[in-house]
DODRENMI-410984 format. One record per residue (C-alpha): x, y, z; chain. Coordinates in nm, 3 decimals. Each point is the difference from the previous one (the first is absolute). Example, Ala and Ser with C-alpha at 12.3 -4.5 7.8 and 13.67 -1.06 7.14 Angstrom:
! residues 2
1.230:-0.450:0.780:A;
0.137:0.344:-0.066:A;
***
This chain:
! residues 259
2.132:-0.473:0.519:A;
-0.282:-0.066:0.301:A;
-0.243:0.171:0.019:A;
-0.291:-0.018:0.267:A;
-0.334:0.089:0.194:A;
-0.099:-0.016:0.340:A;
-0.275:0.113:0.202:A;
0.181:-0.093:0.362:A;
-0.305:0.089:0.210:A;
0.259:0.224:0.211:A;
0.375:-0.017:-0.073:A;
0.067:0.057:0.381:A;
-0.174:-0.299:0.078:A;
0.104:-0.224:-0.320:A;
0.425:0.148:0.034:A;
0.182:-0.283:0.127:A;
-0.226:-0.223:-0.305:A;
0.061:0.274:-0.259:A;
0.368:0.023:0.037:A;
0.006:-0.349:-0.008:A;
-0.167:-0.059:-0.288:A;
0.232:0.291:-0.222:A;
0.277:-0.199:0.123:A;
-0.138:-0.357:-0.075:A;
-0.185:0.136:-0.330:A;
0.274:0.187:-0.183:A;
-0.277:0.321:-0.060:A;
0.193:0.258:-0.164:A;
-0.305:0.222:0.016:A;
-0.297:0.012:0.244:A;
-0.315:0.192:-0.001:A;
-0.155:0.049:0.345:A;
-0.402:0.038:0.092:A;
-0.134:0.042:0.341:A;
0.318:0.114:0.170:A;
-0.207:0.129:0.292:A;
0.257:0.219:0.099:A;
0.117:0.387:0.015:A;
0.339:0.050:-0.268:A;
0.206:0.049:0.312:A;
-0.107:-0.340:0.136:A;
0.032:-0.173:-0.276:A;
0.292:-0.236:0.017:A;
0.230:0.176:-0.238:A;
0.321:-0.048:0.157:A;
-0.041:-0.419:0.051:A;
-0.075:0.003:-0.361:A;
0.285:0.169:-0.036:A;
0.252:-0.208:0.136:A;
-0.169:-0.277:-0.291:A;
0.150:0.197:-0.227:A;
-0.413:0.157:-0.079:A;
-0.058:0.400:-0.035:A;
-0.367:0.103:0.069:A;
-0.258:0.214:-0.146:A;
-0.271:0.047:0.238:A;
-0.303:0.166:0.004:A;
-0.186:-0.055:0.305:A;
-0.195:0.215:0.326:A;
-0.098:-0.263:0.240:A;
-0.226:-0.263:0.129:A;
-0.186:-0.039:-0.341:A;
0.133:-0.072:-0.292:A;
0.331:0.059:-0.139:A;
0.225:-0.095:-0.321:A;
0.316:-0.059:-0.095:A;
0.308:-0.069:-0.243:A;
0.300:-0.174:0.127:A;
0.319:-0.066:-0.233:A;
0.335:-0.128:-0.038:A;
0.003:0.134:-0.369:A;
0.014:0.346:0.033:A;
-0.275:0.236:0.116:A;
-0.096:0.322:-0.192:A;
-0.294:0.258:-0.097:A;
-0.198:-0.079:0.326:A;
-0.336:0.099:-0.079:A;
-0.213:0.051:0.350:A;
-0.404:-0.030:-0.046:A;
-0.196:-0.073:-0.309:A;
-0.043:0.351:-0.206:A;
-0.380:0.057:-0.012:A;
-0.070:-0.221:0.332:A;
-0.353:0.086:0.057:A;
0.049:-0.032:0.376:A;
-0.264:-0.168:0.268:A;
-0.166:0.267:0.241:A;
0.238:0.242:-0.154:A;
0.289:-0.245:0.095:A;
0.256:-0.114:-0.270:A;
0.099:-0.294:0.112:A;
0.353:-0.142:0.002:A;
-0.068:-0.287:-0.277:A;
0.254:0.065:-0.290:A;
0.333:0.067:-0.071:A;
0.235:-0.082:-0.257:A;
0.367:0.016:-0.077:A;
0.203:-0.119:-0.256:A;
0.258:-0.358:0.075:A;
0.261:-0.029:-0.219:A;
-0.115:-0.011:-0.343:A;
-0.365:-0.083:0.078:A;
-0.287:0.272:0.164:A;
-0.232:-0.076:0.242:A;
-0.311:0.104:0.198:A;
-0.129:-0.181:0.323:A;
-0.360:0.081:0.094:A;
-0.201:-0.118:0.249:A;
-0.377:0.063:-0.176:A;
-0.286:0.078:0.221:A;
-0.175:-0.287:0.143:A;
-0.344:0.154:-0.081:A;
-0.158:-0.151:0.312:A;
-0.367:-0.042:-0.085:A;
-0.173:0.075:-0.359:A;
-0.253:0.256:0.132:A;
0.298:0.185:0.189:A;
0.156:0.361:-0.092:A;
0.359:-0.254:0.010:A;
-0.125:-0.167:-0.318:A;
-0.031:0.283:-0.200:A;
0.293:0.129:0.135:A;
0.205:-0.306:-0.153:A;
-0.147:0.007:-0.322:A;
0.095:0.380:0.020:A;
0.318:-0.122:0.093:A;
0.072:-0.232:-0.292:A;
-0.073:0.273:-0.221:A;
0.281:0.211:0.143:A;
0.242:-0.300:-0.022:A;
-0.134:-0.038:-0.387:A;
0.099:0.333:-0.046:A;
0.337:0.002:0.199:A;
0.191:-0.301:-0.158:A;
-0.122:-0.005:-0.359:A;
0.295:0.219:-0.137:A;
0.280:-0.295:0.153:A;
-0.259:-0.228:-0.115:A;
0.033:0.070:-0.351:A;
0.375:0.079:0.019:A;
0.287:-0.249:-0.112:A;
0.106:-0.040:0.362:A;
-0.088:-0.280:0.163:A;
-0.290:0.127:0.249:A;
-0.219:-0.212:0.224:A;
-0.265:0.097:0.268:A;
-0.019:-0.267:0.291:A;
-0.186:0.032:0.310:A;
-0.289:-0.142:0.137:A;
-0.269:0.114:-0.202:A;
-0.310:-0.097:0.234:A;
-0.155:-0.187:-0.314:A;
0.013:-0.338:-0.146:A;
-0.052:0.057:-0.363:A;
-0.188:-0.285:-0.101:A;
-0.239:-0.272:0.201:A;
0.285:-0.276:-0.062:A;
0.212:0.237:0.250:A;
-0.235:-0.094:0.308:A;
-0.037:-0.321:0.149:A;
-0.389:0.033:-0.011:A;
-0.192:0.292:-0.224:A;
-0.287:-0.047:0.180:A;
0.170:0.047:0.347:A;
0.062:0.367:-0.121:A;
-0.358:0.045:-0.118:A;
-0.085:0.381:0.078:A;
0.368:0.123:0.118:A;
0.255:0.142:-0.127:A;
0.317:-0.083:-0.152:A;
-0.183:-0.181:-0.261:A;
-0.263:0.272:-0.143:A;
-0.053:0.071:-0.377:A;
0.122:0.353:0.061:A;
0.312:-0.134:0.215:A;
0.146:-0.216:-0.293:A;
-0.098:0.304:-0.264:A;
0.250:0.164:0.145:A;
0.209:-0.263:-0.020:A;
-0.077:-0.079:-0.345:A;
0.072:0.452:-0.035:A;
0.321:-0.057:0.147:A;
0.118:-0.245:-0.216:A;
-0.112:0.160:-0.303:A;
0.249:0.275:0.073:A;
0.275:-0.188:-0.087:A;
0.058:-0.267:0.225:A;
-0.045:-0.413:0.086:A;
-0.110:-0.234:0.231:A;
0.313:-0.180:0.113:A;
-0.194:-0.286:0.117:A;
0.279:-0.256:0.245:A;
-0.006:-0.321:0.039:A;
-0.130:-0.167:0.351:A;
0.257:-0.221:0.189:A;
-0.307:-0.201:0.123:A;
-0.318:-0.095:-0.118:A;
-0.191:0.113:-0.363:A;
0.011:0.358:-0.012:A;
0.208:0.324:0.133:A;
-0.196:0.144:0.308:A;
0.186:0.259:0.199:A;
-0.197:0.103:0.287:A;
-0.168:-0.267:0.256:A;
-0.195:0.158:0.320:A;
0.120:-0.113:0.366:A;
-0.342:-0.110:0.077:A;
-0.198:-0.287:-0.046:A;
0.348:-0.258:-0.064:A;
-0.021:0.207:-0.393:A;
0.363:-0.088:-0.043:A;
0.013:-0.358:0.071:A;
-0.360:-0.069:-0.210:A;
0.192:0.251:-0.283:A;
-0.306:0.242:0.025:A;
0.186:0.235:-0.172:A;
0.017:0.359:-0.215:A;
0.227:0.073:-0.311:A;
-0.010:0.393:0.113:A;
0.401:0.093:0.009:A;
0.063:0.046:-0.400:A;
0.294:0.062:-0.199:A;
-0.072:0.226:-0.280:A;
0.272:0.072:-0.252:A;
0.029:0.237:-0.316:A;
0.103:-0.210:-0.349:A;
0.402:-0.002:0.062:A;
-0.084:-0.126:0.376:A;
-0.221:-0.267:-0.105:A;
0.231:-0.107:-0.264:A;
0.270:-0.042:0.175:A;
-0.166:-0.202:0.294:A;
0.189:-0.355:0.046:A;
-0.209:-0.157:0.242:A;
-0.260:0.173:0.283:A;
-0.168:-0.187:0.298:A;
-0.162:0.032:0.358:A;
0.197:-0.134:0.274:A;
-0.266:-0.124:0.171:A;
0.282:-0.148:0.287:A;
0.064:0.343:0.118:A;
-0.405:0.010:0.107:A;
0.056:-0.285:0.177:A;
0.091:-0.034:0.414:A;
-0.015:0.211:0.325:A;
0.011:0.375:-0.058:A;
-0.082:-0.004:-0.380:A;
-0.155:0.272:-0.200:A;
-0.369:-0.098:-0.166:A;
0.158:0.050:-0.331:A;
0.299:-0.159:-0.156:A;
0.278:0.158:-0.258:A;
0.007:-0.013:-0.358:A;
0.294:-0.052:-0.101:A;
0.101:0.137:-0.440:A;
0.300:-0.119:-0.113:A;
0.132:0.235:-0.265:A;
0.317:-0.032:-0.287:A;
0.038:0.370:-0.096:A;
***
């Protein structure tokens, strides 16, 4: 079984690349971030002739998740229970559903912005609800994974330069404590392999020729319960797919699965 994450930095603009890629990829299950879309635009029915159902939980121009199969599609959960909301806005950033004989959430954490601003409390807020939310499937004997694009590299190797990141976020103590919280609940760091180069990034900015000079972010995690990570037969980043005219800024990651 595939398994994968995306953060498509729009699904409208990335669709002709995305259904590509299932097709070229073999993904039997992919979780969507940044759909930038409303449910009813999202491109259900194209999907659908892939031989892909669709749990979407989206509202518009910001934002937006996803879970696409080809392995079934069942107990859709909508929202992340205890979302603390922004501005008194829950956010469209989670949603899970279970794929054949594997569960899943996508989430789309909050950025955080700025460390001094109300959005980085709000994600550290925000972790704590997702804490809370997946730690019963986390301990269960199903295999269980969160995957997503977190908004933090857990550790200074996952950034081409620490010291390029010196005062922002992403890479605060309090940032990878909640990390650290998350994993502690039951669950693993399914850390891929990179196609290219010495180490896994995920994310690489459109400015400043990032890509090219691999100025990248490992920010898009996998993280799996104990029967998920044990029966993970190979994971990586496919660091092509970030490559070319009309590419998103982060590439999949791709867990291959025998269960």
């Amino acid at each position: 079984m595939r398994i994968a994450t995306w953060n498509v930095n729009s699904i409208t603009a990335r669709l002709p690349r995305l259904l590509a890629w299932l097709e070229s990829s073999g993904t039997d299950v992919l979780c969507v971030q940044e759909a930038k879309t409303t449910e009813e635009q999202f491109p259900s029915e194209a999907l659908s002739e892939l031989g892909y159902e669709s749990a979407v939980h989206a509202t518009g121009r910001w934002n937006g998740v996803a879970v696409v199969s080809r392995v079934g599609l069942e107990d859709v959960v909508k929202g992340l229970p205890g979302d603390p909301g922004y501005e008194g806005v829950q956010e469209p950033r989670a949603v899970s559903a279970t794929c054949g004989p594997v569960r899943v959430w996508s989430v789309y954490v909050p950025n955080g912005r700025e460390v001094d601003h109300p959005h980085y409390a709000y994600k550290l807020q925000w972790f704590e609800a997702l804490r809370a939310a997946v730690a019963g499937d986390a301990a269960g004997d199903r295999p269980f994974a969160v995957l997503g694009d977190y908004n933090v590299a857990p550790t200074d190797e996952d950034v081409y330069d620490r010291a390029a990141f010196e005062g922002s976020t992403h890479v605060t103590p309090a940032e990878r404590a909640a990390l650290a919280s998350l994993r502690e609940a039951g669950l693993t760091d399914v850390v891929p392999r990179p196609l290219k180069y010495d180490h896994p990034y995920t994310y690489w900015d459109y400015r400043q020729l990032c890509f090219p000079k691999n100025r990248g972010m490992r920010i898009d995690l996998v993280y799996g319960n104990e029967p998920f990570a044990k029966a993970v037969q190979d994971a990586y980043v496919d660091r092509e797919e970030r490559k070319g005219k009309g590419a998103s800024d982060h590439a999949p990651v791709v867990v291959d699965l025998e269960v």
